[in-house]
DRENDO-1510 file (C-alpha; in Angstrom, 1 decimal, always signed):
<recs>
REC; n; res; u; v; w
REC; 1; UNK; +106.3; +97.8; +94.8 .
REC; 2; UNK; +107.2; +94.4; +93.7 .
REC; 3; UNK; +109.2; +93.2; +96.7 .
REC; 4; UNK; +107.1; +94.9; +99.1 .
REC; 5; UNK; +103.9; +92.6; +97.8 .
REC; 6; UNK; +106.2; +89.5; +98.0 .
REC; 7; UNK; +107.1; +90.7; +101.7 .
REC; 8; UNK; +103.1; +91.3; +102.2 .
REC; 9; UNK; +102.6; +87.6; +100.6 .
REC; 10; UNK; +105.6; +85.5; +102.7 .
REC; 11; UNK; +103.4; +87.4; +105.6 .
REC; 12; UNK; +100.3; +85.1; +104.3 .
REC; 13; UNK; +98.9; +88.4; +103.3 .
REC; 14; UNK; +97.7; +87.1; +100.1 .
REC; 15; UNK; +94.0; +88.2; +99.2 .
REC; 16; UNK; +93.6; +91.2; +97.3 .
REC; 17; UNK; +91.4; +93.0; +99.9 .
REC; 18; UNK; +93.9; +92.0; +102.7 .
REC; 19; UNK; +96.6; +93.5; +100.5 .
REC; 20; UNK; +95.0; +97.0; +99.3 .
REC; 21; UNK; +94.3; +96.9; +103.8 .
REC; 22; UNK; +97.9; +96.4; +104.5 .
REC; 23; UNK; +99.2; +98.6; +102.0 .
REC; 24; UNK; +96.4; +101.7; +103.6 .
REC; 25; UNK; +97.7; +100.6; +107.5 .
REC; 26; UNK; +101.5; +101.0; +106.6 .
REC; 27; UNK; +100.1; +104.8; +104.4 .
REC; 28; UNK; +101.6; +104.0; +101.1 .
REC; 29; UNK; +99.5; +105.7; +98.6 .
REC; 30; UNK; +98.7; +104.7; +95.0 .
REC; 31; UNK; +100.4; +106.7; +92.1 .
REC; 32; UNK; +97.9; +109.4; +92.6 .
REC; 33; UNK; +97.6; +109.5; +96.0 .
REC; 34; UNK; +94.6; +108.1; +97.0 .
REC; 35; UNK; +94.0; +104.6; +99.0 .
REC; 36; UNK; +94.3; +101.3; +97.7 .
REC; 37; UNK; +91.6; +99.7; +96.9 .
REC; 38; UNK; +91.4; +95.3; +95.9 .
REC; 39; UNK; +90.8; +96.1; +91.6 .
REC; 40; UNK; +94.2; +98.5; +92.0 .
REC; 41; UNK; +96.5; +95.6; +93.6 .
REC; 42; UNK; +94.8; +93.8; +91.5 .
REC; 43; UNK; +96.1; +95.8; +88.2 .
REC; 44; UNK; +99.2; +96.5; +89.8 .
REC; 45; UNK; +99.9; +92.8; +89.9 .
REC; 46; UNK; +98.7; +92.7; +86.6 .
REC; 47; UNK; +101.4; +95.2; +85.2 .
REC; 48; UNK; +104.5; +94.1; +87.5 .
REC; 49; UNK; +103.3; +90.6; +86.2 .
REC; 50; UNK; +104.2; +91.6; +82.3 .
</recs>
């Protein structure tokens, strides 16, 4: 997940709404399946951060 956030970022993709968006346009689905929403890239970046 972690380099495709930095691809998503070098885009100037860097808000955590536009994230969770591009993530849902390109269909990858959170760890249970569902859509992505700003509070779960935002956790996300949280754990990869650690």
């Amino acid at each position: 997940m972690a380099p495709l956030i930095d691809e998503l970022e070098a885009q100037g993709i860097t808000s955590l709404g536009a994230i969770a968006q591009a993530l849902n346009e390109r269909e990858i689905p959170t760890a249970r399946g569902g859509k992505w929403t700003p509070i779960q890239v935002s956790r996300t970046l949280y754990r990869l951060s650690r």
